[in-house]
C-alpha positions in Angstrom: -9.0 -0.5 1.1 -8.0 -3.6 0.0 -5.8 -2.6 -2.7 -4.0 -0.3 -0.6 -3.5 -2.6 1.5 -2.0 -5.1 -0.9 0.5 -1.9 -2.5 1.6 -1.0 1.2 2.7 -4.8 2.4 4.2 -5.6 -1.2 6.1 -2.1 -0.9 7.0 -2.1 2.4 7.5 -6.0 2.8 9.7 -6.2 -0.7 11.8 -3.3 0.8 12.7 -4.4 3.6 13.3 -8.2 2.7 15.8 -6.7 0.1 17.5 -5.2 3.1 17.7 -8.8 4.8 18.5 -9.8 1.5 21.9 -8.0 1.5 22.9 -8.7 5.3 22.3 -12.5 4.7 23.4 -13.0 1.0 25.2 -10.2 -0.4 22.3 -9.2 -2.5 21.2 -6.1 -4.2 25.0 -5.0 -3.2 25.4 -5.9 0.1 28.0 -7.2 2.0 26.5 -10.4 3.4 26.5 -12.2 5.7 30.6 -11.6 7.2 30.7 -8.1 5.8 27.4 -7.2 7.8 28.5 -9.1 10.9 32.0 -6.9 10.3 29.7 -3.7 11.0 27.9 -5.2 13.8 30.8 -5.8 15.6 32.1 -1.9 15.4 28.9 -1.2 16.6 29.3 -3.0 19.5 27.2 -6.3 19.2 28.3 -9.2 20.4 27.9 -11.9 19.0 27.8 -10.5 15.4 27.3 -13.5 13.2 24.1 -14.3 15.5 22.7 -11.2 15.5 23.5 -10.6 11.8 21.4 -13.8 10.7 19.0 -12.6 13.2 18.7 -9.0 11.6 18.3 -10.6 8.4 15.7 -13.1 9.1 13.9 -10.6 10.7 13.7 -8.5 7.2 14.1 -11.7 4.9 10.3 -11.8 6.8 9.2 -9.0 4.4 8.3 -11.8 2.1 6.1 -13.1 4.6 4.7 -9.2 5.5 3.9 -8.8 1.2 2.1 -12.4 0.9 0.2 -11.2 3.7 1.2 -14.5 5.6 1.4 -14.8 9.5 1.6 -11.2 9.5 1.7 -10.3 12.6 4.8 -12.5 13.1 6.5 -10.8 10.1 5.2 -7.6 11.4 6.9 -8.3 14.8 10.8 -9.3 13.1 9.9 -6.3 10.6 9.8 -4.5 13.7 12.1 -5.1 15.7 15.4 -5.0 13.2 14.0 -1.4 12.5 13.8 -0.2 15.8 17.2 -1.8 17.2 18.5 0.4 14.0 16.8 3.7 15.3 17.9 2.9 18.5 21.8 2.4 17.6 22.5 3.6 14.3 19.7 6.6 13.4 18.8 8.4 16.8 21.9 10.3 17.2 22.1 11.5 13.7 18.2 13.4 13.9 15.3 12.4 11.9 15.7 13.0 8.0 17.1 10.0 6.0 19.6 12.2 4.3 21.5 13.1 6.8 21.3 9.4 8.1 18.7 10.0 10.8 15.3 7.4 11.5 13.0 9.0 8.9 13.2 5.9 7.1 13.1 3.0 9.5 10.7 4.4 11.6 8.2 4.5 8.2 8.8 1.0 7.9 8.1 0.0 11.6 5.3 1.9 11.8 3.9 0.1 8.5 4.6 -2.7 10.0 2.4 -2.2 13.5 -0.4 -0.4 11.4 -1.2 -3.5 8.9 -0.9 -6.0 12.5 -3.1 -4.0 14.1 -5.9 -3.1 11.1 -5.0 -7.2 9.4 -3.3 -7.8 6.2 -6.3 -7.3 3.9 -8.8 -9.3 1.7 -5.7 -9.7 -0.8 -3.8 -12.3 1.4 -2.5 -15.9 2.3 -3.5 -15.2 5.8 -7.3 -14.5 4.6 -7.3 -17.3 2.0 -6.5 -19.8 4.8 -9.0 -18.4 7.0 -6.3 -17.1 9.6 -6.9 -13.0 9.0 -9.9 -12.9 11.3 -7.7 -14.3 14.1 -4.9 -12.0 13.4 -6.4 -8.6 12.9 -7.5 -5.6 15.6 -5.7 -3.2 17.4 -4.7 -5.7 19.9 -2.5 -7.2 17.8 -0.9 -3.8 16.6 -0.4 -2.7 19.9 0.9 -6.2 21.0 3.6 -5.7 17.7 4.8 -2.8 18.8 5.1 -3.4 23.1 6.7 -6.3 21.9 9.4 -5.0 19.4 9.7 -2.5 21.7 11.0 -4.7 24.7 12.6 -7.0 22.5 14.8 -4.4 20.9 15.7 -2.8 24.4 16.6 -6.4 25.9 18.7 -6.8 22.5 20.6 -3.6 22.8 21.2 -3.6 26.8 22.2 -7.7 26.6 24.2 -7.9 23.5 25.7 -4.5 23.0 28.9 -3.0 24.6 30.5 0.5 23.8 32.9 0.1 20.7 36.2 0.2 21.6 38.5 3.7 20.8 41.4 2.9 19.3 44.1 4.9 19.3 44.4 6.8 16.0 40.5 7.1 16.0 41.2 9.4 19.8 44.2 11.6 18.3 
């Protein structure tokens, strides 16, 4: 169990902080941290630098997730970027990933509650310090995912107004 373990946060964790990654830096062939904002804002966020650095702190926390450091934290920003994506970009467009739909953020949140609420494993910073037997049980899995729940709804209903039609896009 332990191994898996270890595969599934350095998977999941390294995917997903390469996603931050581009928002944040321009990485991996992203568009960084203005070009990200850019989309953001024709989405309807406001304020779209903020939310931008938040998005991508949120997955930069991948790192965290692999190392198996404060994971439930990690888990939690993991969490909640992928679930404001579902909620705004993915949900209308069904659920496989080719066609653009949730199939693939929702994977990742879900790996993200599962390992907060079963700990990050024998192979970890959070057990080397001592920390994993505070920060493991379905408690915490179930507190992940309430949370990044609420916290993504509060996020899309505070910060997010309908993007404006212009007037090519309605002829």
């Amino acid at each position: 169990m332990a191994y898996g373990l270890l595969l599934l946060r350095v998977v999941a964790g390294g995917t997903i902080f390469a996603h931050g990654a581009q928002k944040l830096f321009g990485w991996f062939g992203g568009h960084g941290l203005r070009g990200t904002a850019g989309f953001f804002e024709n989405l309807g966020f406001r304020p779209p630098i903020l939310l931008t650095v938040l998005a991508g702190l949120g997955e930069s926390g991948g790192l965290l997730f692999a190392a198996g450091f404060l994971t439930p934290l990690a888990a939690l920003g993991m969490a909640i970027v992928m679930l404001n994506a579902i909620a705004v970009v993915h949900w209308p467009k069904g659920f496989f990933n080719g066609n653009g739909g949730l199939e693939f953020p929702l994977t990742l949140a879900t790996i993200a509650v599962a390992v907060a609420a079963i700990g990050p494993g024998r192979f970890s910073v959070d057990r080397a310090i001592g920390w994993d037997d505070n920060i493991s049980g379905v408690w915490w899995g179930v507190g992940v995912a309430a949370a990044a729940l609420a916290i993504s709804l509060l996020t899309v209903a505070t910060t997010r107004r309908r993007a404006r039609v212009t007037a090519a896009a309605a002829t």
